[in-house]
DSSP file (Angstrom, degrees, kcal/mol; ACC not computed):
  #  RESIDUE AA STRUCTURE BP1 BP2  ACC     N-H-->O    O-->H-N    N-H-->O    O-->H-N    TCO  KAPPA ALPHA  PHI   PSI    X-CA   Y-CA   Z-CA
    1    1 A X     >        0   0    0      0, 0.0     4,-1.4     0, 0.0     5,-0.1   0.000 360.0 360.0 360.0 -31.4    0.0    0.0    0.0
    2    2 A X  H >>  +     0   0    0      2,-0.2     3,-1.3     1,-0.2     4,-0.8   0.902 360.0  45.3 -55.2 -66.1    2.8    1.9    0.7
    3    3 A X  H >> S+     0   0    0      1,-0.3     4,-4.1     2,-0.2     3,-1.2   0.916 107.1  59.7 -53.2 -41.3    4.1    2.0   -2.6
    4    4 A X  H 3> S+     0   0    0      1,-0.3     4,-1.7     2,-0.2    -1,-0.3   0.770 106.3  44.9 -65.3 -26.5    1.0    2.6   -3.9
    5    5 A X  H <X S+     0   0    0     -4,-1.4     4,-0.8    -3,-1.3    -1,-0.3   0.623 101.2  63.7 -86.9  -3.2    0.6    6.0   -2.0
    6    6 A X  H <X S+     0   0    0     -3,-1.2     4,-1.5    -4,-0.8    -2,-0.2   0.718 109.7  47.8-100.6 -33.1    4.0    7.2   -2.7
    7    7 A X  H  <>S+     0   0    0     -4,-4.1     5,-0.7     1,-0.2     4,-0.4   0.996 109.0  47.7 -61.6 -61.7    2.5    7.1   -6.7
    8    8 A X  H ><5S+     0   0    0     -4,-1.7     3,-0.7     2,-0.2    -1,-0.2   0.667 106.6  54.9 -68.1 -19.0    0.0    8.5   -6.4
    9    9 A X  H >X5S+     0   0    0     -4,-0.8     4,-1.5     1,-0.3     3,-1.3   0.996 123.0  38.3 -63.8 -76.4    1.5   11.5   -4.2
   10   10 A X  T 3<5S+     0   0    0     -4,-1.5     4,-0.3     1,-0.3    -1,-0.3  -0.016 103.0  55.6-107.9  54.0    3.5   11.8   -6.9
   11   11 A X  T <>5S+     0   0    0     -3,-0.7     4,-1.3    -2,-0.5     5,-0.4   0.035 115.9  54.2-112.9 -21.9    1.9   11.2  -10.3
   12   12 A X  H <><S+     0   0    0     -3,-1.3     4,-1.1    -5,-0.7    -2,-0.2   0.905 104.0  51.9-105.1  -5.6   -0.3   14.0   -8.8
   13   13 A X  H  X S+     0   0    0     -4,-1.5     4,-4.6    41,-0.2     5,-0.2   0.937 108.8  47.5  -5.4-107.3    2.5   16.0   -8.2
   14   14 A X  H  > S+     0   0    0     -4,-0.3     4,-2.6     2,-0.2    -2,-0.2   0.881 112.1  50.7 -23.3 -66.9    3.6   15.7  -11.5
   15   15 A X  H >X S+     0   0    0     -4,-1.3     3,-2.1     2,-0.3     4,-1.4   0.965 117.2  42.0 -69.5 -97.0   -0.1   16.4  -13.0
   16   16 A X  H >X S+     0   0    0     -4,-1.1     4,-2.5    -5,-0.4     3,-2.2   0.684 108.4  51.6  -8.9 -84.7   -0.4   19.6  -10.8
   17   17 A X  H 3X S+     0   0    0     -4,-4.6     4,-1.1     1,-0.2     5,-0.4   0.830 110.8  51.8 -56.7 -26.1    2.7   21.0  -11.1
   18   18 A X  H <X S+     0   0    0     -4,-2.6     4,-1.5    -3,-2.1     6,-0.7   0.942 119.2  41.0 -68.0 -35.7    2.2   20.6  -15.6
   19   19 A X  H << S+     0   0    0     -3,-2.2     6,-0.2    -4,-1.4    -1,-0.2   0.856 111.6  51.4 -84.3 -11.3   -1.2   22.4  -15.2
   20   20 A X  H  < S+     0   0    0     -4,-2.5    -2,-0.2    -5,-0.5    -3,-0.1   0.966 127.4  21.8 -69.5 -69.3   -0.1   24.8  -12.8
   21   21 A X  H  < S+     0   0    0     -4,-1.1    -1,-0.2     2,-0.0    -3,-0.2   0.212 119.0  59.7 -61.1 -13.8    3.2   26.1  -15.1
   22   22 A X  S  < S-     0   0    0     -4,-1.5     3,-0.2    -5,-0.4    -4,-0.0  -0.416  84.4-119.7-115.5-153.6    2.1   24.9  -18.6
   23   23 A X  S  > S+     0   0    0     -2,-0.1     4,-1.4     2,-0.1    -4,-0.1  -0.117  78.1 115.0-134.6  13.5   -0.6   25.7  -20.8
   24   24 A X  T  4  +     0   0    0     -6,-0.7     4,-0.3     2,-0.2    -5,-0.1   0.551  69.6  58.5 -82.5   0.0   -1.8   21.8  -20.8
   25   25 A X  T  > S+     0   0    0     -6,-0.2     4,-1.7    -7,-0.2     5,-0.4   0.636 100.4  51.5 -80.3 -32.8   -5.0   22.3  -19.0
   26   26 A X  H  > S+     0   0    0      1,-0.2     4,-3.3     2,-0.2     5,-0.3   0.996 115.5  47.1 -65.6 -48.7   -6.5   24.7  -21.5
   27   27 A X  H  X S+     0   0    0     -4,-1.4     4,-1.7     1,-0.2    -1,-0.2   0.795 110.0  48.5 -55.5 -34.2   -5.6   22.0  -24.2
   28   28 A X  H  > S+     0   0    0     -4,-0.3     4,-2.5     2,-0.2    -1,-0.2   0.964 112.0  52.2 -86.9 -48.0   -6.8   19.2  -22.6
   29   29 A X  H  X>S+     0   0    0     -4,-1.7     5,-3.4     1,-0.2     4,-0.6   0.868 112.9  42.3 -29.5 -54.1  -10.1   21.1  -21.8
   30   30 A X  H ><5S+     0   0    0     -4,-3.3     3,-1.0    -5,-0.4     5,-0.3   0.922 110.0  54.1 -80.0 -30.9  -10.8   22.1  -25.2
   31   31 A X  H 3<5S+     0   0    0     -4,-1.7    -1,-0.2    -5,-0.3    -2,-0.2   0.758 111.0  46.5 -48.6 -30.3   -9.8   18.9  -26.6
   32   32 A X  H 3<5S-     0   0    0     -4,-2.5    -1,-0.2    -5,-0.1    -2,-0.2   0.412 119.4-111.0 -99.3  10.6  -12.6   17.1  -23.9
   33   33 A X  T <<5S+     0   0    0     -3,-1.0    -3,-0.2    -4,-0.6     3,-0.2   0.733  85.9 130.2  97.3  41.3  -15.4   20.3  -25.2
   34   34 A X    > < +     0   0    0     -5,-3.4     3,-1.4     1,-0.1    -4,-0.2  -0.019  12.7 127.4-144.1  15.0  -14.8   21.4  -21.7
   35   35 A X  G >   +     0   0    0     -6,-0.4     3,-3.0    -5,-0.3    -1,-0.1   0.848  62.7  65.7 -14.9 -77.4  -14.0   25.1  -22.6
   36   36 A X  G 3  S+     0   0    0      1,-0.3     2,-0.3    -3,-0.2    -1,-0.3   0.781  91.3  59.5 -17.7 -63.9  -16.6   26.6  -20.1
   37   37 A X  G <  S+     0   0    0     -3,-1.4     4,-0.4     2,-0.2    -1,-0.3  -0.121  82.5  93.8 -95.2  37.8  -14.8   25.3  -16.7
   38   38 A X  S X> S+     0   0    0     -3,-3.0     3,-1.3    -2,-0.3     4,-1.1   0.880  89.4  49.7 -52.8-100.3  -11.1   27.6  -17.7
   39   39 A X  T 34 S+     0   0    0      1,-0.3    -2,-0.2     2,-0.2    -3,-0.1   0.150 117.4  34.5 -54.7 -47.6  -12.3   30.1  -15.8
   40   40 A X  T 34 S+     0   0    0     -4,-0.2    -1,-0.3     1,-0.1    -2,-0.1   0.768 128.1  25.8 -22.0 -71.1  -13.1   28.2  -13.1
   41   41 A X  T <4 S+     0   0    0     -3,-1.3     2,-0.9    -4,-0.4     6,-0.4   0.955 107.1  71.5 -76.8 -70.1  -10.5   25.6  -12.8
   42   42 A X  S  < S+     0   0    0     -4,-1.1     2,-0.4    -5,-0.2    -1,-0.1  -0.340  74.8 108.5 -61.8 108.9   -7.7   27.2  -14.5
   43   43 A X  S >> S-     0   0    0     -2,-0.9     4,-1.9     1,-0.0     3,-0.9  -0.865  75.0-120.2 178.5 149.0   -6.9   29.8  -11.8
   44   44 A X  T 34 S+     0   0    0     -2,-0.4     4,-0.4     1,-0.3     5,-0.2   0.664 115.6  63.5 -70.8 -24.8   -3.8   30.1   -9.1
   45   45 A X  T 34 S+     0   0    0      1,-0.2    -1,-0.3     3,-0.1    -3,-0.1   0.532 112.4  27.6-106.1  -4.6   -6.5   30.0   -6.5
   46   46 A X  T X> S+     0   0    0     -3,-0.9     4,-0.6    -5,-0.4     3,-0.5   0.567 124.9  40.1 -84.8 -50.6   -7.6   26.3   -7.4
   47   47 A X  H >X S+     0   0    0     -4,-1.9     3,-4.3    -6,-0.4     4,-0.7   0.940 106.0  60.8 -68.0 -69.3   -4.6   24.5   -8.9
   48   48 A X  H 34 S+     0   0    0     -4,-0.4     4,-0.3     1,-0.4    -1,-0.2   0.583 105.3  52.5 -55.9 -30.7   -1.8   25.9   -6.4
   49   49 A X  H <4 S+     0   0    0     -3,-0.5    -1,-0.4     1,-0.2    -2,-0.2   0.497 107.1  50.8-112.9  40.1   -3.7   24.2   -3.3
   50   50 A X  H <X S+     0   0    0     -3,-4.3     4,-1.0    -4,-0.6    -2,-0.2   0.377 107.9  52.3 -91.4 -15.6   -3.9   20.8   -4.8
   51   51 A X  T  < S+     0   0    0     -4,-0.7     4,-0.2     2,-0.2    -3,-0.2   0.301 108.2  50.1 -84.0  14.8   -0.4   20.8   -5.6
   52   52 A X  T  > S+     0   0    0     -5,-0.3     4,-1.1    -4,-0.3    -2,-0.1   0.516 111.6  48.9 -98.1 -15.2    0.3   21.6   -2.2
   53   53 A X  H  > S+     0   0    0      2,-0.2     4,-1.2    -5,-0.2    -2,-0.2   0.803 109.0  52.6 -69.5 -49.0   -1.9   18.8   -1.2
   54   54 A X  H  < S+     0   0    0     -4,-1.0   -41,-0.2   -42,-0.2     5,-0.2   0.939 110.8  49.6 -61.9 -41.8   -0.2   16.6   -3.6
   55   55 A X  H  4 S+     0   0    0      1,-0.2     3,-0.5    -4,-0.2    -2,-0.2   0.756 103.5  58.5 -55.2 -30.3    3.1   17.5   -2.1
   56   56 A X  H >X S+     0   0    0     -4,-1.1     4,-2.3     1,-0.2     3,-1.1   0.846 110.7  39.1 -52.9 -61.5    2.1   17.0    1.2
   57   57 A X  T 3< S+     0   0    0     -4,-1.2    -1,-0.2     1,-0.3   -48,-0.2   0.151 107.8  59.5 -94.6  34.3    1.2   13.4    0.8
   58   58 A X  T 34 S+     0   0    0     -3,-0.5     4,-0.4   -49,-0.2    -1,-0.3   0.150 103.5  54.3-138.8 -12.2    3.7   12.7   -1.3
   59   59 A X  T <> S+     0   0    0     -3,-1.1     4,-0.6    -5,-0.2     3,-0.3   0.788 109.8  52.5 -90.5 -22.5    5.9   13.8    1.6
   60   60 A X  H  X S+     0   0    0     -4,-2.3     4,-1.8     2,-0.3    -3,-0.1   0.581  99.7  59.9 -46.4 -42.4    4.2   11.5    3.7
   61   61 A X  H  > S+     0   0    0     -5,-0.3     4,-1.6     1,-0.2    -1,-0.2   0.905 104.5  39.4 -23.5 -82.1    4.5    9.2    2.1
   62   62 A X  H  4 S+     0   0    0     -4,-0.4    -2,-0.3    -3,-0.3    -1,-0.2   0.397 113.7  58.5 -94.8   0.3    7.9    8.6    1.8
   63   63 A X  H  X S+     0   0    0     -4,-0.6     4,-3.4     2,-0.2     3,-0.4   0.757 109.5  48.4 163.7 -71.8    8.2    9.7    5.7
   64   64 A X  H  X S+     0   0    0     -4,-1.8     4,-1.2     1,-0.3    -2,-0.2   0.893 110.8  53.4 -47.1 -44.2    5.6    6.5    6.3
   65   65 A X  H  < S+     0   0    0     -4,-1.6    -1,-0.3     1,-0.2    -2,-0.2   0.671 111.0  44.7 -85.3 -12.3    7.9    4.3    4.1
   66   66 A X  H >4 S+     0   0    0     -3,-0.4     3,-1.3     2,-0.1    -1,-0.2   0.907 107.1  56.7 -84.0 -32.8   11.0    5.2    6.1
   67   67 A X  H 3< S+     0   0    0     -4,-3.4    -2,-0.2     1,-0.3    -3,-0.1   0.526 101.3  56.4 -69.7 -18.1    9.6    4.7    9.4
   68   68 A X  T 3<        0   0    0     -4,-1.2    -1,-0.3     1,-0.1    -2,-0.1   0.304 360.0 360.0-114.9  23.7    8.5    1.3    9.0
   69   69 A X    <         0   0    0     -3,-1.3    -2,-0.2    -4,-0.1    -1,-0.1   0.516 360.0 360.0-120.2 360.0   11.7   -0.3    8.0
């Protein structure tokens, strides 16, 4: 399980940090007809605390996986 949370911390990481600093959420939006929710979604004040959220548990993670061996 262990492993399994330490991906996901940071595959979502990853994913965060690319919409936060690229322009690959507007592309993926408009590619899924999904225009409408950039305003919404794309904004410093959504993305930035879900990649601090990812970060979080993705330090926890690896914290959990040292402490139990």
């Amino acid at each position: 399980m262990k492993n399994k949370l330490l991906a996901l911390g940071v595959g979502g990481t990853i994913l965060a940090a690319l919409c936060c600093f690229t322009p690959i959420l507007p592309v993926v939006l408009t590619a899924l007809g999904l225009t409408g929710l950039l305003g919404v979604v794309y904004s410093d004040a959504v993305l930035l605390p879900i990649l601090a959220g990812f970060l979080i548990l993705t330090g926890y993670a690896i914290w959990r996986q040292k402490t139990q061996k």
